[in-house]
Every structure is written in C-alpha cells, then in structure tokens.
Backbone as numpy.savetxt, mean C-alpha at the origin, in Angstrom:
# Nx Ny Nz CAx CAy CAz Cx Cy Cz
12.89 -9.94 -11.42 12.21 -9.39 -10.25 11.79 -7.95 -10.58
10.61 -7.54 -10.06 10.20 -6.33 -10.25 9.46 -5.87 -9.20
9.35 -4.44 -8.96 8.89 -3.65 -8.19 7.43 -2.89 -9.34
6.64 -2.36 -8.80 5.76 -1.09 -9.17 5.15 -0.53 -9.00
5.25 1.00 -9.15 4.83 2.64 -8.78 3.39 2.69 -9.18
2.72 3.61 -8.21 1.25 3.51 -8.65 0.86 4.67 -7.68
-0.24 5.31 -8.13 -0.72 5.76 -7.74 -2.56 5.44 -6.69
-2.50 6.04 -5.06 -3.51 5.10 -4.63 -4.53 6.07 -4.00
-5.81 6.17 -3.95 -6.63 6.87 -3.51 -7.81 5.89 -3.11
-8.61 6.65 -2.28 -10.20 5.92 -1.86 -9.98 4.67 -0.59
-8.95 5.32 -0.08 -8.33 4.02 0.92 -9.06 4.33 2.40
-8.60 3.29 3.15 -8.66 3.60 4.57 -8.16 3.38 5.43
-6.97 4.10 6.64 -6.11 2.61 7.55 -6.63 3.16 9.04
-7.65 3.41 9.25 -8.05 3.33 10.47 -8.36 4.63 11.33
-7.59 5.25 10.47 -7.82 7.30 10.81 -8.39 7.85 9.24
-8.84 9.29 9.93 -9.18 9.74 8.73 -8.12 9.97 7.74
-8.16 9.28 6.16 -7.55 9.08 5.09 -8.28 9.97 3.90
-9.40 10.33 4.28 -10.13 11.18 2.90 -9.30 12.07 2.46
-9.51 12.12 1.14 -8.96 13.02 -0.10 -7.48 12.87 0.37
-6.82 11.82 0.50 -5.42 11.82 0.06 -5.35 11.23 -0.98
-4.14 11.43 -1.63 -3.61 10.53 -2.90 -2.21 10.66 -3.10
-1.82 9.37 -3.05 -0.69 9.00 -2.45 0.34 8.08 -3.95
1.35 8.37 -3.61 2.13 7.54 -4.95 3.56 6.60 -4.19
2.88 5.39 -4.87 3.77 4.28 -3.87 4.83 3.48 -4.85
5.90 2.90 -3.97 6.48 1.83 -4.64 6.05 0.35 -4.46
5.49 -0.62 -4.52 5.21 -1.69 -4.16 5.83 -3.00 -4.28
5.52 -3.53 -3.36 6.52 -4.85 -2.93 5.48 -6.38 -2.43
5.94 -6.99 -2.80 5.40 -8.26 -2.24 5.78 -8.27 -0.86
4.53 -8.40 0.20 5.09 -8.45 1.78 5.68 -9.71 2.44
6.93 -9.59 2.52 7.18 -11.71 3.33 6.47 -11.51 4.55
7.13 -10.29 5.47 7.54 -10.48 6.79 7.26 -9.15 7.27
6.11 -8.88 8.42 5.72 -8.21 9.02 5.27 -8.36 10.93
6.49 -7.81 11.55 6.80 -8.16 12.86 6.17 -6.23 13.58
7.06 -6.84 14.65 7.31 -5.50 15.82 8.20 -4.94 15.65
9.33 -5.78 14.77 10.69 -5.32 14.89 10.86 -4.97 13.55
10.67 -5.90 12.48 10.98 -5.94 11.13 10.12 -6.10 10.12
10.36 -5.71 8.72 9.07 -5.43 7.80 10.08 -5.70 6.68
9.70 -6.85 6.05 10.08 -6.72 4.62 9.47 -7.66 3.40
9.84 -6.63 2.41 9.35 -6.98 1.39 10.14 -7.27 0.13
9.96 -8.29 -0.59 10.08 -8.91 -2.01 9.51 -8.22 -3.12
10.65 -8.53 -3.75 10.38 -7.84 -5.34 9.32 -8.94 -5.89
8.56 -8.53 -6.93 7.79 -9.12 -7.64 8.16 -10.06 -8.53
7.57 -11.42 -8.61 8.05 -12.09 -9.61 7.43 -11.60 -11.45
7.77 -12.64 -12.17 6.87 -12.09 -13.26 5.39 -12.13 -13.36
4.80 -13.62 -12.97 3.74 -14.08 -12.38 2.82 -12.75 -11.16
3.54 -12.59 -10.21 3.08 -12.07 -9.14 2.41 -10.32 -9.82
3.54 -10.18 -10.29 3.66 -8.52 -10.95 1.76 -8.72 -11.95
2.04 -9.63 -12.87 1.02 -9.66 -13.63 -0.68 -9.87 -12.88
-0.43 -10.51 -11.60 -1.63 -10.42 -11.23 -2.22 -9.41 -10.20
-1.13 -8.96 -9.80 -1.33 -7.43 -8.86 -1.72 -6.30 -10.33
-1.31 -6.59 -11.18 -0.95 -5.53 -12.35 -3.02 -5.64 -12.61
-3.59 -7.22 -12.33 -4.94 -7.36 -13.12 -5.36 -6.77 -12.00
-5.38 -7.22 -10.75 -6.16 -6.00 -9.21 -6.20 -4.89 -9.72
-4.99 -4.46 -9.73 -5.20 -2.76 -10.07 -5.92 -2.50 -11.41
-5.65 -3.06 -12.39 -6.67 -2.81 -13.40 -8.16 -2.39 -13.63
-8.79 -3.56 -12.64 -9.66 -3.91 -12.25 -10.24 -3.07 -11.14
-9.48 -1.97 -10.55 -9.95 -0.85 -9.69 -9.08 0.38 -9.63
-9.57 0.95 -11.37 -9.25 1.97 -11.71 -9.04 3.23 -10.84
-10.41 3.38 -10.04 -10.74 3.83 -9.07 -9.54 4.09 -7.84
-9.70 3.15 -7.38 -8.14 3.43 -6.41 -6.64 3.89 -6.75
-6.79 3.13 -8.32 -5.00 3.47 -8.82 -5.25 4.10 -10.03
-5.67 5.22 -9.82 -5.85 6.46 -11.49 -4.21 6.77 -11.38
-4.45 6.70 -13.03 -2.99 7.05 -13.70 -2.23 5.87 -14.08
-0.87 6.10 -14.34 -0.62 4.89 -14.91 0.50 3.91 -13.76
0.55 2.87 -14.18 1.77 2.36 -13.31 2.77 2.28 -13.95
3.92 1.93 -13.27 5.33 1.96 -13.92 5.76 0.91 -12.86
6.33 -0.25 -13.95 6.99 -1.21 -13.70 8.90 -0.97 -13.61
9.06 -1.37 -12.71 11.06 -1.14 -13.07 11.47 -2.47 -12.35
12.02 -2.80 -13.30 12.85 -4.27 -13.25 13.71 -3.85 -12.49
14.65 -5.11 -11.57 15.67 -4.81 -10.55 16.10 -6.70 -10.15
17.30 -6.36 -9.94 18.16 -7.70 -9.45 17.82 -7.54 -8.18
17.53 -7.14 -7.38 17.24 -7.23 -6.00 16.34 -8.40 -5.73
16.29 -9.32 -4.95 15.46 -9.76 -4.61 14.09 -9.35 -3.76
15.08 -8.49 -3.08 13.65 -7.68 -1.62 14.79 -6.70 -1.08
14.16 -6.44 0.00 14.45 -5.48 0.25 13.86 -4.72 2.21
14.68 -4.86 3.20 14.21 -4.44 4.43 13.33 -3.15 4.58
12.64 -3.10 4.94 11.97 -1.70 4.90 11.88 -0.77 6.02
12.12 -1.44 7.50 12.14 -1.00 8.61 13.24 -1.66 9.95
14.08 -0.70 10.01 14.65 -1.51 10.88 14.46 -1.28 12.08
15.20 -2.35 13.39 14.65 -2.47 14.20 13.58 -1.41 15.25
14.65 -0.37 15.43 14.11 0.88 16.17 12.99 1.88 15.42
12.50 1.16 14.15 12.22 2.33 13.32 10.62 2.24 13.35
10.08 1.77 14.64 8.50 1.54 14.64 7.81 2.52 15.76
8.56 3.70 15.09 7.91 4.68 16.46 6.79 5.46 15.64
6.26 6.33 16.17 5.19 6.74 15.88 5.43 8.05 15.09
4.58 8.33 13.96 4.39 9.48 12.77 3.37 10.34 12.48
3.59 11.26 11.89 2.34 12.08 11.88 1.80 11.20 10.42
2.45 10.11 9.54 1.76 9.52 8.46 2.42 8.29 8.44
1.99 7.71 8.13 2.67 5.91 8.09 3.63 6.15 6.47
4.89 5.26 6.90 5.69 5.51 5.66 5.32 4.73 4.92
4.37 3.37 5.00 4.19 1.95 4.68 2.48 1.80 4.37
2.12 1.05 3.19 0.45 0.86 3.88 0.43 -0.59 2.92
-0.07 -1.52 4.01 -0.29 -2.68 3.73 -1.49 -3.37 2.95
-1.90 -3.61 1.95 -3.03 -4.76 1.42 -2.95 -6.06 1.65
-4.07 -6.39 2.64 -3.76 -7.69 2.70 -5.37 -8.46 2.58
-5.62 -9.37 2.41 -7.06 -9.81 2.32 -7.50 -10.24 3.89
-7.06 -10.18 4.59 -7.33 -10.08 5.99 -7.07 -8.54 6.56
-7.10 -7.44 6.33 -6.34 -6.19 6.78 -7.02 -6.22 8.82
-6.03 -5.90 9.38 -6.18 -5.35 10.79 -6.00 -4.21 11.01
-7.15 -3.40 10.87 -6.49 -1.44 11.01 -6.90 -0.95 12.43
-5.56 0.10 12.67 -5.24 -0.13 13.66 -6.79 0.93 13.78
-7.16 0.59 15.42 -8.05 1.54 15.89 -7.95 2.36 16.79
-6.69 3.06 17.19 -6.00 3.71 18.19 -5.84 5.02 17.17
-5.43 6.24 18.26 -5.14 7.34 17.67 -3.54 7.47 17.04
-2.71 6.93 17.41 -1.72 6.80 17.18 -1.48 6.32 15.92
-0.59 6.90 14.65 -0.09 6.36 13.46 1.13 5.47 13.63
1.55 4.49 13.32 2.52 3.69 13.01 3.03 3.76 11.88
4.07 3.62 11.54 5.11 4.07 10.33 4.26 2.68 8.74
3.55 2.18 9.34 3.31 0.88 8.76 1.76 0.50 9.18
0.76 0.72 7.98 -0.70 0.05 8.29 -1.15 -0.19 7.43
-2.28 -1.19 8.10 -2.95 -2.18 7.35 -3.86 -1.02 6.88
-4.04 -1.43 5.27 -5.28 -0.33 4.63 -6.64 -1.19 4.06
-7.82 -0.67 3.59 -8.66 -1.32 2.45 -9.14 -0.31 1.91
-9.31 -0.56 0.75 -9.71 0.31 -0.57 -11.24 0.48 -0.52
-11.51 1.81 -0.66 -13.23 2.20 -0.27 -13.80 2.59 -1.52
-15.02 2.52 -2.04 -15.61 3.43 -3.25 -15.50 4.70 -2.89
-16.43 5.45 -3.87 -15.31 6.62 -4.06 -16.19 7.69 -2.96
-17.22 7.10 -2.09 -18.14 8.08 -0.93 -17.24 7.30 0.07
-16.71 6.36 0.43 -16.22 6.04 1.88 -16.96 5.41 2.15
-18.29 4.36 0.91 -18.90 3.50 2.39 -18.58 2.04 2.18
-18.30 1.86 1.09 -18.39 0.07 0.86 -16.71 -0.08 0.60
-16.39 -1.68 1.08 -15.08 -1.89 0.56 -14.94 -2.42 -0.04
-13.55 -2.38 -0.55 -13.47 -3.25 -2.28 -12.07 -4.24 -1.76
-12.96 -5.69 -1.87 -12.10 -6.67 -1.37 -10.46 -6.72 -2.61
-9.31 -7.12 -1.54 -8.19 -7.64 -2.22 -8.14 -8.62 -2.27
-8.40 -9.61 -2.83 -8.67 -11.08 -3.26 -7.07 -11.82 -3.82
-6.17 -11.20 -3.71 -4.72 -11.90 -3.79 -4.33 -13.20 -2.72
-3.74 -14.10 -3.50 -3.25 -14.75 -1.96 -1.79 -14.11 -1.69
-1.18 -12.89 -1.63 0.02 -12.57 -1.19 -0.43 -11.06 -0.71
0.10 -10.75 0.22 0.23 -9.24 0.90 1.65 -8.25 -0.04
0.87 -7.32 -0.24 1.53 -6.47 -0.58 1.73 -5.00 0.23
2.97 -4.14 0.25 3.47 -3.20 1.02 3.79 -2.29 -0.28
3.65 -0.81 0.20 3.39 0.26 -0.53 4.39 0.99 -0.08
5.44 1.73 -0.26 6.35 2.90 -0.24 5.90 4.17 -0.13
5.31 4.86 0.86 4.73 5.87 0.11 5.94 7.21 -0.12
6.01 7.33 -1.23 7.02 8.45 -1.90 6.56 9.58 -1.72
5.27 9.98 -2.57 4.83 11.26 -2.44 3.06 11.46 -2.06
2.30 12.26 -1.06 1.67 12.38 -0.69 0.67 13.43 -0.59
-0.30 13.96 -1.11 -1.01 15.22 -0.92 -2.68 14.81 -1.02
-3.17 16.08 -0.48 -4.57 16.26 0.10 -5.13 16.03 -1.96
-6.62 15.56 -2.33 -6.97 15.44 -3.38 -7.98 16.95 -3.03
-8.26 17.84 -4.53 -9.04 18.79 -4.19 -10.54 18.65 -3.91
-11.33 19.32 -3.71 -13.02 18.73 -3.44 -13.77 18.65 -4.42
-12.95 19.32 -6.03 -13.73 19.00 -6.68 -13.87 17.25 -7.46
-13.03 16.78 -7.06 -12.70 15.79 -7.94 -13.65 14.74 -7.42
C-alpha cells in the first residue's frame, strides 16, 4: 500500500484559488459523507496510474513526487464534528464528476479541477477512482512565474 506527496497548482474549488501552490499527501477516496471522509492507501496498480495523470499534467504537479510505502490500509481523515468551516479546506478532492461548492463559505474538504495555466479551460481527471489530497503545506505562487 502506498500513499503520495506532490505538489499541486492551476486548480480550482469554487473560490478564488489563483497563485496558490499547495503540497499534498494523497489517498485513494472510499468514503465521503457529512460526517466522515476517508481515504485508502494506494494499491500498486492504483499508485501507477495516478503516478501516469500526474505525469501527464506536469503543469499542475511541478516538481517531483514522492512515493512512501506504508502497512496502513487507509486511513480516517475527518471525524465526526470536524466539518466546520475554515479560512482553507484541509482536504481537496479529484474526482471526474467534481461538485464545487458555490457558496462563500470554505469547508475543511472540496471538490477541485485542474485549470491551464490562465484559469480558463479544464483539464479533465479521467480516473475511475477519487482521490483526496492532505494539504501539508500551502503558499501564495509569485507573479512572476
């Protein structure tokens, strides 16, 4: 089972997201409620074809990834009380259906899609499994880049 770190930019979850760039842990998503959110470690299979997505959109995940093996199977990510509202979502979801939220309000947990690099076109996730992002570390990207 495996997890992996990446780095994500050019996104969108429904508020303004420009020039962040964000560094996540990622998880295969089972289970995404009101109450509960969790996610699965990667199989070997699974890892390798999330590993070709990101490949394949350099763009969103500059830099490198890092794979770390783990006996865990998965792993809870939110418990019950823990869906109150943030000044940044701790969570951001890929899913090939994404629902972003359209309210002013952040949720600890949102649906994102990956934009080119002006903000106008999106760049489909074509997986059949949802994946959930950790976000660890977070900062504004500069204007020149």
């Amino acid at each position: 089972m495996y997890t992996l770190n990446t780095q994500l930019t050019y996104f969108n979850y429904g508020v303004n997201s420009k020039r962040l760039i964000v560094n996540l842990k990622w998880y295969k998503l089972e289970m995404f409620t009101n109450f509960s959110l969790q996610g699965l470690c990667f199989t070997g299979a699974e890892l390798e074809e999330f590993k070709g997505f990101i490949d394949q959109n350099t763009l969103n995940f500059p830099g490198s990834c890092f794979v770390e093996q783990t006996n865990a199977s998965g792993v809870d990510l939110l418990v019950t009380n823990d869906l109150t509202q943030s000044a940044f979502p701790y969570y951001l979801i890929l899913s090939k259906n994404p629902k972003l939220n359209q309210g002013n309000s952040i949720c600890q947990a949102e649906n994102i899609i990956l934009m080119d690099e002006n903000y106008k076109y999106t760049i489909d996730y074509p997986l059949d499994f949802d994946v959930i992002g950790k976000i660890e570390i977070y900062k504004s990207v500069e204007e020149g880049r």
